[in-house]
SEMARTI-676745 format. One record per residue (C-alpha): x, y, z. Coordinates in steps of 0.2 Angstrom, whole numbers, plus 5000, padded with zeros to 4 digits. Example, Ala and Ser with C-alpha at 12.3 -4.5 7.8 and 13.67 -1.06 7.14 Angstrom:
% SEMARTI-676745
<node><east>5062</east><north>4978</north><up>5039</up></node>
<node><east>5068</east><north>4995</north><up>5036</up></node>
% end
This chain:
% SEMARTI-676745
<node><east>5130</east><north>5143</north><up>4943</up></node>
<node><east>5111</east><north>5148</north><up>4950</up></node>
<node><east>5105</east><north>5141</north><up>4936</up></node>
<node><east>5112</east><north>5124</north><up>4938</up></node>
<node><east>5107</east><north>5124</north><up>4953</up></node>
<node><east>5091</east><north>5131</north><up>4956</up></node>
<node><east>5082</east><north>5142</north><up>4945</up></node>
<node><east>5077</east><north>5155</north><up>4960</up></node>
<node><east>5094</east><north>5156</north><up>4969</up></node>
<node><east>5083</east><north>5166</north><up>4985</up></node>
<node><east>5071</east><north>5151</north><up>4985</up></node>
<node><east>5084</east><north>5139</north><up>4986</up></node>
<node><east>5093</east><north>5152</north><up>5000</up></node>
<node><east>5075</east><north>5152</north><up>5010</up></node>
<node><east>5076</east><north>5130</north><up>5010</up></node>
<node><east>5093</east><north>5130</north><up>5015</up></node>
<node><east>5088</east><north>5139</north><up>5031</up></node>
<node><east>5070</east><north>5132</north><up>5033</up></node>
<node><east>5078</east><north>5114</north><up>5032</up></node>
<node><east>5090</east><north>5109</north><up>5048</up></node>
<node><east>5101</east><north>5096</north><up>5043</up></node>
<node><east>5101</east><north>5080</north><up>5055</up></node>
<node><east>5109</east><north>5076</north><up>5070</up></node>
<node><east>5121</east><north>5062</north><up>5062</up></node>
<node><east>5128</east><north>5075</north><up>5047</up></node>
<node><east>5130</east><north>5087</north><up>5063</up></node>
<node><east>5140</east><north>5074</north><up>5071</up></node>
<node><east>5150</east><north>5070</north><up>5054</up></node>
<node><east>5154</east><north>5087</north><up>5051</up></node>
<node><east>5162</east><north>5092</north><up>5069</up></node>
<node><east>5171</east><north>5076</north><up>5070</up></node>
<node><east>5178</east><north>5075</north><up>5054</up></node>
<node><east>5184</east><north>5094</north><up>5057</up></node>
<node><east>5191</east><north>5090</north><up>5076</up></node>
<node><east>5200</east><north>5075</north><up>5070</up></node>
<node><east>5210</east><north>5086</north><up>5057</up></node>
<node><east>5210</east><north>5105</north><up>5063</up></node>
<node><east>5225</east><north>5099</north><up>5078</up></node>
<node><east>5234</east><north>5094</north><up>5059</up></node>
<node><east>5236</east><north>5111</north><up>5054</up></node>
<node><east>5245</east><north>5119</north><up>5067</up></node>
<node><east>5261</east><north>5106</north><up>5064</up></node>
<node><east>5273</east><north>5115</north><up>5053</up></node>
<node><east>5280</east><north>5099</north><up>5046</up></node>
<node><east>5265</east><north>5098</north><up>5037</up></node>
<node><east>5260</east><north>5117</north><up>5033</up></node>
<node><east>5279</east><north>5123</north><up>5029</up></node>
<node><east>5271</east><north>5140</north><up>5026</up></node>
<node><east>5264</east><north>5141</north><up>5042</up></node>
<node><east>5249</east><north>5151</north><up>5038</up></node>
<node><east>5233</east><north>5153</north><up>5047</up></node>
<node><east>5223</east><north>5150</north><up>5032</up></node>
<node><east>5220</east><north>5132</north><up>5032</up></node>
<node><east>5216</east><north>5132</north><up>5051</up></node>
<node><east>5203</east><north>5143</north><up>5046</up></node>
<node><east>5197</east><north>5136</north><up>5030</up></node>
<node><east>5196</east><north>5121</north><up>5032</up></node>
<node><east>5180</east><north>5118</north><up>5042</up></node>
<node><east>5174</east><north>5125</north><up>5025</up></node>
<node><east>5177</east><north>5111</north><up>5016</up></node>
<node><east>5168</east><north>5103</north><up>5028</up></node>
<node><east>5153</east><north>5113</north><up>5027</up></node>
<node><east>5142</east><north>5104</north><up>5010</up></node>
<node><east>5139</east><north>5088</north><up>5022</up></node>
<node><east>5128</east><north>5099</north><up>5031</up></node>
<node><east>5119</east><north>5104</north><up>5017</up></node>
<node><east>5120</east><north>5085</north><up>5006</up></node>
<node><east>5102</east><north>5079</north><up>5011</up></node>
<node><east>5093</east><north>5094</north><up>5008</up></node>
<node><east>5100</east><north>5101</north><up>4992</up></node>
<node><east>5114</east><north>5088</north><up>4987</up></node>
<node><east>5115</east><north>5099</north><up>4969</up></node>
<node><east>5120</east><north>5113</north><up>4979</up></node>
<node><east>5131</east><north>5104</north><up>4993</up></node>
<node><east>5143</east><north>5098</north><up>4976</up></node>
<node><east>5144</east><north>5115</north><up>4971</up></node>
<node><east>5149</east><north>5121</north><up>4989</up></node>
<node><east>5161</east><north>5109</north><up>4989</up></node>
<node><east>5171</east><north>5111</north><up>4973</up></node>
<node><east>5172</east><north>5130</north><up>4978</up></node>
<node><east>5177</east><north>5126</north><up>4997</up></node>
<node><east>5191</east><north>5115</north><up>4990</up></node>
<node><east>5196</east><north>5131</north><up>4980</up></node>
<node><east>5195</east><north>5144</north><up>4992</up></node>
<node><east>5203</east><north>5133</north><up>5004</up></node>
<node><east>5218</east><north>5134</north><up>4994</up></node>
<node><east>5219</east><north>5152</north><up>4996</up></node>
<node><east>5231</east><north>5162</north><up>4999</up></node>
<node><east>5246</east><north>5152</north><up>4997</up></node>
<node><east>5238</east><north>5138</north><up>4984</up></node>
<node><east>5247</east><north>5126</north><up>4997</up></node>
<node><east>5236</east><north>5121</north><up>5011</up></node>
<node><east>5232</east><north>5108</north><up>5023</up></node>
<node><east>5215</east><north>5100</north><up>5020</up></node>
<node><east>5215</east><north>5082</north><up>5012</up></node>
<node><east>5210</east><north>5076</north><up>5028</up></node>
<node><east>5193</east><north>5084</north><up>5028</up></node>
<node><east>5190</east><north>5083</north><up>5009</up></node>
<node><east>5191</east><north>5066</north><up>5004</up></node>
<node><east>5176</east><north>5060</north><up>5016</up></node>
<node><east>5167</east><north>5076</north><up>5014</up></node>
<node><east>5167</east><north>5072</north><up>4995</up></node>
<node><east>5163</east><north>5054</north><up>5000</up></node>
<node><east>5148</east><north>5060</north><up>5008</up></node>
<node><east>5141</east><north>5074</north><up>4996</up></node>
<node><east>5145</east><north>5061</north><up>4980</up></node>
<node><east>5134</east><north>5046</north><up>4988</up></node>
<node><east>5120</east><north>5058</north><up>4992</up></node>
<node><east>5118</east><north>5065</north><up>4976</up></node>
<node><east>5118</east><north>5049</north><up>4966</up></node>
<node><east>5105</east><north>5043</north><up>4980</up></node>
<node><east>5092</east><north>5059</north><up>4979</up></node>
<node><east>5096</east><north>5069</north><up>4961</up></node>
<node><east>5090</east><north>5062</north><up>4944</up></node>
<node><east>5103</east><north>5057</north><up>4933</up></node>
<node><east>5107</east><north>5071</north><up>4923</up></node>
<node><east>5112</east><north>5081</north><up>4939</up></node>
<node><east>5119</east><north>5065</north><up>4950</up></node>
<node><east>5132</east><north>5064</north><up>4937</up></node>
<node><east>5135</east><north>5086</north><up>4936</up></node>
<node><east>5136</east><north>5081</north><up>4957</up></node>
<node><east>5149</east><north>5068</north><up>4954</up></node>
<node><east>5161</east><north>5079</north><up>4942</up></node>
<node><east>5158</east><north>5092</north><up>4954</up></node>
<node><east>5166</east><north>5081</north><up>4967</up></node>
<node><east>5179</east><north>5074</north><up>4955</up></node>
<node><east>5183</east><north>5095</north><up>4952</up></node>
<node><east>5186</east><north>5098</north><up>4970</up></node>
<node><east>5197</east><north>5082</north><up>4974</up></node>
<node><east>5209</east><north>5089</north><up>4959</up></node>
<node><east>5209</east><north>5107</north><up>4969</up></node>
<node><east>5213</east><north>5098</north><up>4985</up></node>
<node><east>5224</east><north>5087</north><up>4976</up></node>
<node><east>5235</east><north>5101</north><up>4966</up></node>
<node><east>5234</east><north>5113</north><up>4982</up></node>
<node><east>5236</east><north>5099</north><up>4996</up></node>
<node><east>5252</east><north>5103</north><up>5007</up></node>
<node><east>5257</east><north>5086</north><up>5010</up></node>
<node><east>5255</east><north>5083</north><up>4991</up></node>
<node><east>5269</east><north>5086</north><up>4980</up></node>
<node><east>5268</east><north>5093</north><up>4963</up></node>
<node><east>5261</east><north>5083</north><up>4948</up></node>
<node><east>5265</east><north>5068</north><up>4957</up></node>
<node><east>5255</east><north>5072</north><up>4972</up></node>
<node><east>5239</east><north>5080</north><up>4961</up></node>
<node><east>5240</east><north>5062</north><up>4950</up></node>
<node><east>5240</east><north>5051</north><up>4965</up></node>
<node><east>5225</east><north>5060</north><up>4971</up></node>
<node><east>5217</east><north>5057</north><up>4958</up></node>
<node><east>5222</east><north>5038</north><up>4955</up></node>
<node><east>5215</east><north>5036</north><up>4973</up></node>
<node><east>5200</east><north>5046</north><up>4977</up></node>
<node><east>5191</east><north>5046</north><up>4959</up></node>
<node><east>5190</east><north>5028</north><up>4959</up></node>
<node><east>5182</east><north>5026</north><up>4977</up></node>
<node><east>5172</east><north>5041</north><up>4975</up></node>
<node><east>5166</east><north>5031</north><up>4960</up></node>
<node><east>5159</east><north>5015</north><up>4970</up></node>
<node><east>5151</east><north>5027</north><up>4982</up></node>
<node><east>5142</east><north>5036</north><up>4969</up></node>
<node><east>5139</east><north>5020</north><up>4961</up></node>
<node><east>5131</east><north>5012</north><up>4978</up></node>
<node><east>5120</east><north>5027</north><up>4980</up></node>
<node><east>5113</east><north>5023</north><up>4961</up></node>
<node><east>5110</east><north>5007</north><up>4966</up></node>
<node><east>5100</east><north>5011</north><up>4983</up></node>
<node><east>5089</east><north>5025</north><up>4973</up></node>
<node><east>5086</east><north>5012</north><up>4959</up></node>
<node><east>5079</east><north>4999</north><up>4972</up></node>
<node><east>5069</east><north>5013</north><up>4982</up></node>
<node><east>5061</east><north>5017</north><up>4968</up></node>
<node><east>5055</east><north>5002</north><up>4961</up></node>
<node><east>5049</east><north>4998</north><up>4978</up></node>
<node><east>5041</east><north>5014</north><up>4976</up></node>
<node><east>5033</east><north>5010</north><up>4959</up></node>
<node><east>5028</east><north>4994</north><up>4964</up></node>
<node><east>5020</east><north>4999</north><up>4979</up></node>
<node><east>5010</east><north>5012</north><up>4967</up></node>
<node><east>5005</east><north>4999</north><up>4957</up></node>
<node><east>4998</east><north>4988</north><up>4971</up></node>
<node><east>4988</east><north>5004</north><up>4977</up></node>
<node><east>4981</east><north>5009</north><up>4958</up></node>
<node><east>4977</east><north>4990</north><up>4955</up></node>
<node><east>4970</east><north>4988</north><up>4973</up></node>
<node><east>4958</east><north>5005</north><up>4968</up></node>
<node><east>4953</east><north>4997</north><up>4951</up></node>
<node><east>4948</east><north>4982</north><up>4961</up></node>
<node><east>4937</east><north>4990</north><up>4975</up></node>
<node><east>4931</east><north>4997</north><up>4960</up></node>
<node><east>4924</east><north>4982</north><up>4953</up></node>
<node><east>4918</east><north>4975</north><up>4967</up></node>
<node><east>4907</east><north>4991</north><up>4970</up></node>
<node><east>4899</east><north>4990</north><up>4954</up></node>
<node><east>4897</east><north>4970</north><up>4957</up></node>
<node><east>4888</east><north>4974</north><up>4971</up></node>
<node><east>4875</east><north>4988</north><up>4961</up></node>
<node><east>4871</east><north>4976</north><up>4949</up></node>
<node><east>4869</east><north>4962</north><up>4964</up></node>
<node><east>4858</east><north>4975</north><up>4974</up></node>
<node><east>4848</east><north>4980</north><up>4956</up></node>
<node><east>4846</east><north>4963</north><up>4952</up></node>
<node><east>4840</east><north>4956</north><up>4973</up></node>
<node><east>4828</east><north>4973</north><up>4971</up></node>
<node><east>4820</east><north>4966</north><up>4954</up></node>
<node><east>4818</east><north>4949</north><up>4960</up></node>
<node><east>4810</east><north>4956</north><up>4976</up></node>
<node><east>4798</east><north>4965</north><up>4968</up></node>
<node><east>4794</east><north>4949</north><up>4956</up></node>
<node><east>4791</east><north>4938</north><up>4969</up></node>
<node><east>4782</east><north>4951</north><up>4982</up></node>
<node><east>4771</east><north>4955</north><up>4965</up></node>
<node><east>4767</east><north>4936</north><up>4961</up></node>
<node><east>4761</east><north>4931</north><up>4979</up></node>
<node><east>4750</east><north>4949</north><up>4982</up></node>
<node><east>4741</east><north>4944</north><up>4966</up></node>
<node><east>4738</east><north>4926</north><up>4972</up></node>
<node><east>4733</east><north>4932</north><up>4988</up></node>
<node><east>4721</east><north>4946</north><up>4981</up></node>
<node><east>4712</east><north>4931</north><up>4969</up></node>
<node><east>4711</east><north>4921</north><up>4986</up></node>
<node><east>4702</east><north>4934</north><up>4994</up></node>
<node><east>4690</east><north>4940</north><up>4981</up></node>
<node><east>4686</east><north>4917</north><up>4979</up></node>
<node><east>4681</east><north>4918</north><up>4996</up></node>
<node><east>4671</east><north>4933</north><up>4994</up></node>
<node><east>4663</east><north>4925</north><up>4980</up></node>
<node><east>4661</east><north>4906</north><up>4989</up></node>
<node><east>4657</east><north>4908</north><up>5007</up></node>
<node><east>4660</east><north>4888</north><up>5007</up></node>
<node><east>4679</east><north>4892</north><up>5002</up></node>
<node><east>4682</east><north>4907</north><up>5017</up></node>
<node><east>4691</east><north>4899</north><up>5029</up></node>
<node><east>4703</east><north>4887</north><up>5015</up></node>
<node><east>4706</east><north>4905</north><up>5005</up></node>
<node><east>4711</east><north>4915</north><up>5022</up></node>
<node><east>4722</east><north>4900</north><up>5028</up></node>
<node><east>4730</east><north>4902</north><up>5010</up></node>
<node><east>4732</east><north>4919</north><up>5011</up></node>
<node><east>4740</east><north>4919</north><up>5029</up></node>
<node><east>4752</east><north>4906</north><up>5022</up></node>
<node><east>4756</east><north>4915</north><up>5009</up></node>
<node><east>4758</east><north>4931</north><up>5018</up></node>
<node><east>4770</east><north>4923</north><up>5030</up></node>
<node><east>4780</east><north>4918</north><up>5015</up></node>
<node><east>4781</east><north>4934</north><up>5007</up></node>
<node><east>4786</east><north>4943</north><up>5025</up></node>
<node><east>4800</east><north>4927</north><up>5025</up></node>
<node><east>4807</east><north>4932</north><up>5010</up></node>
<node><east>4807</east><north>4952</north><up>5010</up></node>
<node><east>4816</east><north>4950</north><up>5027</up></node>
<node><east>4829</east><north>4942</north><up>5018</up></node>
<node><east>4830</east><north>4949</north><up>5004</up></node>
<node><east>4829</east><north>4967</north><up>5011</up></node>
<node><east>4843</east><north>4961</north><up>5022</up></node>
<node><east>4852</east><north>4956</north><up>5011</up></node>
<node><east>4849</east><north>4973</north><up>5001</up></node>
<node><east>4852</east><north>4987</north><up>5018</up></node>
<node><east>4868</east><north>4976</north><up>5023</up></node>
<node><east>4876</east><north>4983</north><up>5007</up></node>
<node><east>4869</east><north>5001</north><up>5009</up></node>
<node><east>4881</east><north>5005</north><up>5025</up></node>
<node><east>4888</east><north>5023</north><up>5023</up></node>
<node><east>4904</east><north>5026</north><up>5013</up></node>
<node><east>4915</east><north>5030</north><up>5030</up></node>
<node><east>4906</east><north>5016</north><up>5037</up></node>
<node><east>4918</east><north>5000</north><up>5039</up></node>
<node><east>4913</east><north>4985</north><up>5029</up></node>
<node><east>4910</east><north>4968</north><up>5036</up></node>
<node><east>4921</east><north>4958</north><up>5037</up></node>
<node><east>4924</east><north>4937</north><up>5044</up></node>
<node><east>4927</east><north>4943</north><up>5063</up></node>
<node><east>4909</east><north>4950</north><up>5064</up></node>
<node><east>4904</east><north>4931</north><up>5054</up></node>
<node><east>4898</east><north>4924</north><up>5072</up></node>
<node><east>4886</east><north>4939</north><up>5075</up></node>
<node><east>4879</east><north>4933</north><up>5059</up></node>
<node><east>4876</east><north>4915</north><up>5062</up></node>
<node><east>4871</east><north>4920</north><up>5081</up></node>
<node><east>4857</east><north>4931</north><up>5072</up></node>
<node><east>4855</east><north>4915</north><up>5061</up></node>
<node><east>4851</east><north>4902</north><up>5076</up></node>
<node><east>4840</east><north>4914</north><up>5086</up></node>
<node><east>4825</east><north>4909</north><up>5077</up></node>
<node><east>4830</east><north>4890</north><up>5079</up></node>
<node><east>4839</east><north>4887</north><up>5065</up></node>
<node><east>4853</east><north>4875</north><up>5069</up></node>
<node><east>4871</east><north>4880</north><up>5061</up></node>
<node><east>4887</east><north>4874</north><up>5066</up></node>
<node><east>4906</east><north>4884</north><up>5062</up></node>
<node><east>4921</east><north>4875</north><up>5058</up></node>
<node><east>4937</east><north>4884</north><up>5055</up></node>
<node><east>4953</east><north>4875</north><up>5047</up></node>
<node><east>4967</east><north>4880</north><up>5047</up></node>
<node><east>4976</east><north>4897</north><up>5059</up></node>
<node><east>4960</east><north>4911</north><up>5059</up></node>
<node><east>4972</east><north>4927</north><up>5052</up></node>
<node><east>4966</east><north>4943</north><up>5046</up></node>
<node><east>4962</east><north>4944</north><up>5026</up></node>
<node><east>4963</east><north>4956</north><up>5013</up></node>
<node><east>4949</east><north>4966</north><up>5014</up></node>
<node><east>4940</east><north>4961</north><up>4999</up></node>
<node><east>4941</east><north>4944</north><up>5002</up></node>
<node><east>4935</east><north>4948</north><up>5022</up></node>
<node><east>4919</east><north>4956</north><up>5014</up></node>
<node><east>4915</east><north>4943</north><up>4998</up></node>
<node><east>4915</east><north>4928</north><up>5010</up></node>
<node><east>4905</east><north>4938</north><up>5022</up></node>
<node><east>4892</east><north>4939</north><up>5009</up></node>
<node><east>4893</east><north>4925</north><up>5003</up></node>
<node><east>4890</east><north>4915</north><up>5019</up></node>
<node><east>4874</east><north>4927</north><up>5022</up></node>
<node><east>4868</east><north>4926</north><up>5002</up></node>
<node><east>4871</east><north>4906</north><up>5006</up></node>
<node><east>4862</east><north>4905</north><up>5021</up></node>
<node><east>4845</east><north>4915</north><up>5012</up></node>
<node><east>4846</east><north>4899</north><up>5000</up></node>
<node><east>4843</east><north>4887</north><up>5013</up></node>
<node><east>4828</east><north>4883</north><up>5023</up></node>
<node><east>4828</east><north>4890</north><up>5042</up></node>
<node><east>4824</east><north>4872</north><up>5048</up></node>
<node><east>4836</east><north>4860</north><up>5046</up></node>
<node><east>4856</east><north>4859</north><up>5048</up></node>
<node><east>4867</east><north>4869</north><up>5041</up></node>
<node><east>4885</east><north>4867</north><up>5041</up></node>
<node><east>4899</east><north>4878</north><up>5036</up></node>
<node><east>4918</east><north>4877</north><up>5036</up></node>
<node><east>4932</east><north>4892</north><up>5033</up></node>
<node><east>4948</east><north>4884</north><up>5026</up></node>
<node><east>4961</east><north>4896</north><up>5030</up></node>
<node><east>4977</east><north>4890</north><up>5018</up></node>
<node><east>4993</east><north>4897</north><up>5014</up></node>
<node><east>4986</east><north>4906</north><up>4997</up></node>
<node><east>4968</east><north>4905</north><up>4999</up></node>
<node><east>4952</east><north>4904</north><up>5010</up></node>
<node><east>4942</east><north>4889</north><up>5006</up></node>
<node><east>4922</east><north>4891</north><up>5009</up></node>
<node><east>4911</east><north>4874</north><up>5010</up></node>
<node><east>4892</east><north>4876</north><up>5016</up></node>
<node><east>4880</east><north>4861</north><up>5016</up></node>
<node><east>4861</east><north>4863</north><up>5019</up></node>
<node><east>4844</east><north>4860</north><up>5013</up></node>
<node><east>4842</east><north>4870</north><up>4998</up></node>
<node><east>4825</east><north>4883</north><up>4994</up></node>
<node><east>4819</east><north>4880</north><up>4978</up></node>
<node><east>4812</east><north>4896</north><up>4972</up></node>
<node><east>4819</east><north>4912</north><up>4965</up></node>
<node><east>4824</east><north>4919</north><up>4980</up></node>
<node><east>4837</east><north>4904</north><up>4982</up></node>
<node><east>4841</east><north>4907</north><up>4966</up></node>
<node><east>4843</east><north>4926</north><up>4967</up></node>
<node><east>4854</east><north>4924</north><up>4982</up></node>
<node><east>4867</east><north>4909</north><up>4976</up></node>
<node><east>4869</east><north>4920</north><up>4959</up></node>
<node><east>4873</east><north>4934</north><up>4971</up></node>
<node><east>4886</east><north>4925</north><up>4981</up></node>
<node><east>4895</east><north>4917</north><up>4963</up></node>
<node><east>4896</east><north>4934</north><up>4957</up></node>
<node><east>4904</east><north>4943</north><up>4973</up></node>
<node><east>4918</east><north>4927</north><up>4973</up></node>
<node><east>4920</east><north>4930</north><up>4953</up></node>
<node><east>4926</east><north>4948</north><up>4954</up></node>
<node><east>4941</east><north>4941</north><up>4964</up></node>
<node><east>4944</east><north>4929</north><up>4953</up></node>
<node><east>4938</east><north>4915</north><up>4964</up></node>
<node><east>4930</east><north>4898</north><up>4961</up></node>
<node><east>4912</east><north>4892</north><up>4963</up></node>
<node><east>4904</east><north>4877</north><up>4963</up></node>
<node><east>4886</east><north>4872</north><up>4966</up></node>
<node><east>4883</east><north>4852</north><up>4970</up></node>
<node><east>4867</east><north>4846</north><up>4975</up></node>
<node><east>4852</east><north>4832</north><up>4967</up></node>
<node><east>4835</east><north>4833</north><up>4962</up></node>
<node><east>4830</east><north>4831</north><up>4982</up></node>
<node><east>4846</east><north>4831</north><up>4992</up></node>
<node><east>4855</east><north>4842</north><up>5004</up></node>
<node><east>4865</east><north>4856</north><up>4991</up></node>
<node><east>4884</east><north>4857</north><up>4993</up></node>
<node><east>4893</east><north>4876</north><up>4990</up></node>
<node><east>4911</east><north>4875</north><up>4986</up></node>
<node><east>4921</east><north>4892</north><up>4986</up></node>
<node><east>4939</east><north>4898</north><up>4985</up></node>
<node><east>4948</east><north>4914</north><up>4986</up></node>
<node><east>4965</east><north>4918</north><up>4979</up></node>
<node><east>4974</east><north>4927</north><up>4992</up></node>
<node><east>4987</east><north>4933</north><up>4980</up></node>
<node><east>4974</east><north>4940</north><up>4969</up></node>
<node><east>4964</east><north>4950</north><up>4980</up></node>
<node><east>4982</east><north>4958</north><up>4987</up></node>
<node><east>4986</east><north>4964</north><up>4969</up></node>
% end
């Protein structure tokens, strides 16, 4: 039987003792017992008039303690309870106590053993209501042993069925919850590397445009070497140009350290938005918040890919005029709408390519509108149900 049951009987003897069975199959167990033991001292029931059932029975008994922890072992305990019980007179008082002590050890085995031995646990059961029901005092002969069975084994059944049927659905909630965590890991995934190739790409462009207006401003300087006429247009040039340049490094490098937060380090997400746009306007850049819809903690990926996209948005747009922006918080998305002025060099450029590519890892929508010398209109949407998966 050790083998069956465990394949190191002293290990499975250390867990029994380690693991205290709970308070409520306590409570089964001593008033199942209380309510039957007075039973066993009438002798119309017990014409033998042993002691043997009195103190045998709480045996039967005994598996419920033991069903949670090692519900393999409690069938087995109870099968060989309902045969020792019968001892010595193989005519002994303790139906009472085994029919919902089988109950209970049949329903636990279906719930927490694999198949294979949720069914070995069931015939167990089934093997120790025949005991009870051959050996049961107030059961008489073949009769008594057949309407034993003709009434536990079919309710021990359904039991044992409802305990499948509660281990099934735990464990596809189970699975599915596993799935959402292995899709949510691919995800975050994906994201990171998005933002890698983002930050590679801002770095290049940065070095582009910081490259393009040194050069200028280094042939500025050596024309008004050369022309003393030209000095004061050249330096006048270069200070413009080395505003710029400051102008659009700040940005950029902005754009580029707000990604480089440690790893333990919590991501932005759209509670710490007014910060940003309060950072936005000290300089004297006008920009107005509107929020649709009930304000409600998001996923995390989409918190952090609107976050970004608002700030890569914003580096599009000049600092001087108006600058509108709307959060649309629906049912099954969050809808992004910003209007502004748009830049038009390749730091705009750089900045709107960023923001489309954060919202396309999540599988979100983006659309740029805007004409030849009119204000630019950015359209985003983000699929709630997506980012959960």
């Amino acid at each position: 039987m050790s083998s069956v049951l465990d394949p190191d009987p002293d290990a499975a003897v250390a867990s029994l003792f380690r693991r205290r069975p709970p308070a409520i199959d306590i409570v089964l167990f001593l008033v199942i017992v209380a309510v039957a033991l007075p039973a066993t001292f009438d002798a119309g029931i017990d014409p033998h008039d042993t002691v043997a059932d009195t103190l045998l029975l709480p045996l039967v008994g005994l598996p419920i303690l033991l069903r949670r922890a090692r519900p393999s072992t409690a069938a087995a305990l109870f099968a060989a309870a309902c045969a020792i019980s019968a001892l010595p007179t193989l005519d002994q008082f303790r139906i009472a106590v085994a029919i919902p002590a089988g109950q209970l050890v049949a329903y636990s085995t279906a719930t927490h053993d694999e198949r294979g031995r949720a069914v070995r646990g069931l015939l167990l059961v089934f093997a120790g209501l025949t005991i009870v029901g051959a050996t049961e005092a107030v059961l008489d002969g073949i009769g008594g042993t057949l309407a034993m069975i003709a009434f536990a084994f079919p309710v021990t059944t359904v039991v044992w069925g409802a305990g499948r049927s509660v281990r099934a659905r735990e464990h596809l909630a189970a699975e599915v919850a596993e799935r959402s965590a292995r899709l949510e890991r691919r995800r975050e995934q994906t994201a990171a590397l998005a933002i890698e190739v983002e930050r590679t790409r801002l770095a290049t462009d940065l070095e582009g445009v910081a490259r393009g207006r040194l050069e200028r401003i280094v042939t500025l300087a050596d024309d008004g070497t050369r022309d003393p006429a030209a000095h004061h247009d050249s330096f006048a040039q270069i200070e413009a140009l080395g505003r710029e340049a400051l102008d659009a490094m700040r940005s950029l490098l902005g754009s580029l350290r707000s990604d480089e937060r440690g790893p333990r380090l919590p991501r932005p997400t759209l509670a710490e938005l007014d910060e940003l746009l309060i950072a936005a306007r000290a300089g004297g850049r006008p920009v107005a918040l509107r929020i649709d819809g009930e304000r409600r903690p998001l996923p995390a990926g989409v918190e952090l890919v609107a976050y970004r996209a608002v700030q890569h948005t914003l580096a599009a747009l000049t600092a001087e005029d108006h600058v509108a922006i709307r959060l649309g918080y629906a049912d099954a998305a969050l809808e992004l709408e910003i209007s502004g002025t748009p830049r038009r060099d390749a730091e705009a450029t750089a900045a709107l390519a960023a923001a489309r590519e954060r919202i396309a890892v999540l599988g979100g929508t983006f659309r740029d509108e805007h004409a030849a010398e009119g204000p630019r209109h950015i359209f985003a949407r983000l699929p709630l149900a997506v980012a959960r998966a």
